[in-house]
C-alpha positions in Angstrom: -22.0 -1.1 -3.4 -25.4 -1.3 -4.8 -27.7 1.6 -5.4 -27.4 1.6 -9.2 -27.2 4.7 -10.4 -24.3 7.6 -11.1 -24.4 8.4 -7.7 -23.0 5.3 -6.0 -20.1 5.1 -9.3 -18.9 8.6 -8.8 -18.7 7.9 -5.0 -16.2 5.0 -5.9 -14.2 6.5 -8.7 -13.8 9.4 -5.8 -12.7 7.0 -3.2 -10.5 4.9 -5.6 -8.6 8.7 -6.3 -8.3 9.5 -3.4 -6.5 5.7 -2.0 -4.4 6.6 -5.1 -3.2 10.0 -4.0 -2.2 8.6 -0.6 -0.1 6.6 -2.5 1.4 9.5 -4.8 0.0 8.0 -7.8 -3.5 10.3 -8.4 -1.8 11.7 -11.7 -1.4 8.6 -13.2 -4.3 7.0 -13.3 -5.2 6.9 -16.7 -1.7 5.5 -17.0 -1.6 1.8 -17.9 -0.6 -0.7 -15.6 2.8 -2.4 -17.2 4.4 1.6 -17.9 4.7 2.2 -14.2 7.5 2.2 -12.4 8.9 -0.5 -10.2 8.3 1.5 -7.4 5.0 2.2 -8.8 3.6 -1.1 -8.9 4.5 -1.6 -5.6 3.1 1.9 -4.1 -0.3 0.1 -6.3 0.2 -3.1 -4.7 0.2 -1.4 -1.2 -2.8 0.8 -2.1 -4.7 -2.6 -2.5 -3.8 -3.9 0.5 -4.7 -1.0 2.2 -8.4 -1.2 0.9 -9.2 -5.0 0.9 -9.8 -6.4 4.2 -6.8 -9.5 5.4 -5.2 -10.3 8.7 -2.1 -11.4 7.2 0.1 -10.0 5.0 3.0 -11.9 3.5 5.7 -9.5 1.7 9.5 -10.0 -0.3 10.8 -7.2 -0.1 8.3 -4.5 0.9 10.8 -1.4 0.6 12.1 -2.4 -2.2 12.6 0.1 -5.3 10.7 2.9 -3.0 11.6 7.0 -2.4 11.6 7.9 1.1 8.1 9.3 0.9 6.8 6.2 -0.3 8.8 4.2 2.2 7.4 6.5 5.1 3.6 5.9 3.9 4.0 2.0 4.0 6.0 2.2 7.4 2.3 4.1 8.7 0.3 1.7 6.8 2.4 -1.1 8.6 1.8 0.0 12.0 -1.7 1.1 11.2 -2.2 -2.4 10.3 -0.1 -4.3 13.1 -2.3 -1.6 15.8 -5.5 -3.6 14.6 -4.4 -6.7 15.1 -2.8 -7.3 11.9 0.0 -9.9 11.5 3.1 -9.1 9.0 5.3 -11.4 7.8 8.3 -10.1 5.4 11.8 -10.4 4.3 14.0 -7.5 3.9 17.8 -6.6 3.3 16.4 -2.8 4.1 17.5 -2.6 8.0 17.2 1.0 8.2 13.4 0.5 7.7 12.4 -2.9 9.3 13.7 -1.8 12.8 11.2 1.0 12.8 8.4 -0.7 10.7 8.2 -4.1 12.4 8.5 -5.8 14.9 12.0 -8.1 14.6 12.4 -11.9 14.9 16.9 -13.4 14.5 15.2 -17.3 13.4 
């Protein structure tokens, strides 16, 4: 995002909170990376995904060490993301939450 400027950096620091308050974690960003939680890191790792562009996603785990809010935003993300043509691929012990999140293969 060119455009130099303050303009164009306030737009992104603006954007960037806002990704992170989807993912209930707009009060800590000043916080350092390695003293969030588990379920943290993860709701980061999702925010990511949500913002840079992939037609696969490969996840361990993906409800792993999550509150039920957080599990609830990923489950939209999920099928936001499977609605566009988006392919997931994940493991889970969670069966509560990958009957309604994906879509199941037995093999």
């Amino acid at each position: 995002m060119g455009g130099g400027g303050r303009g164009g950096e306030n737009d992104i620091k603006s954007y960037l909170k806002n990704k992170l308050n989807e993912y209930f974690l707009g009060d800590l960003i000043d916080k350092p990376i390695w003293k969030l939680s588990f379920g943290q890191k993860k709701a980061l790792a999702f925010c990511v995904l949500s913002i840079v562009p992939r037609s696969i996603w490969v996840l361990d785990e993906p409800f792993a060490g999550m509150d039920n809010d957080l599990t609830e935003k990923i489950k939209e993300l999920f099928q936001e993301f499977i609605s566009s043509g988006g392919i997931i691929i994940a493991t889970s012990h969670e069966e509560n939450y990958v009957g309604n999140a994906f879509i199941r293969s037995e093999k």
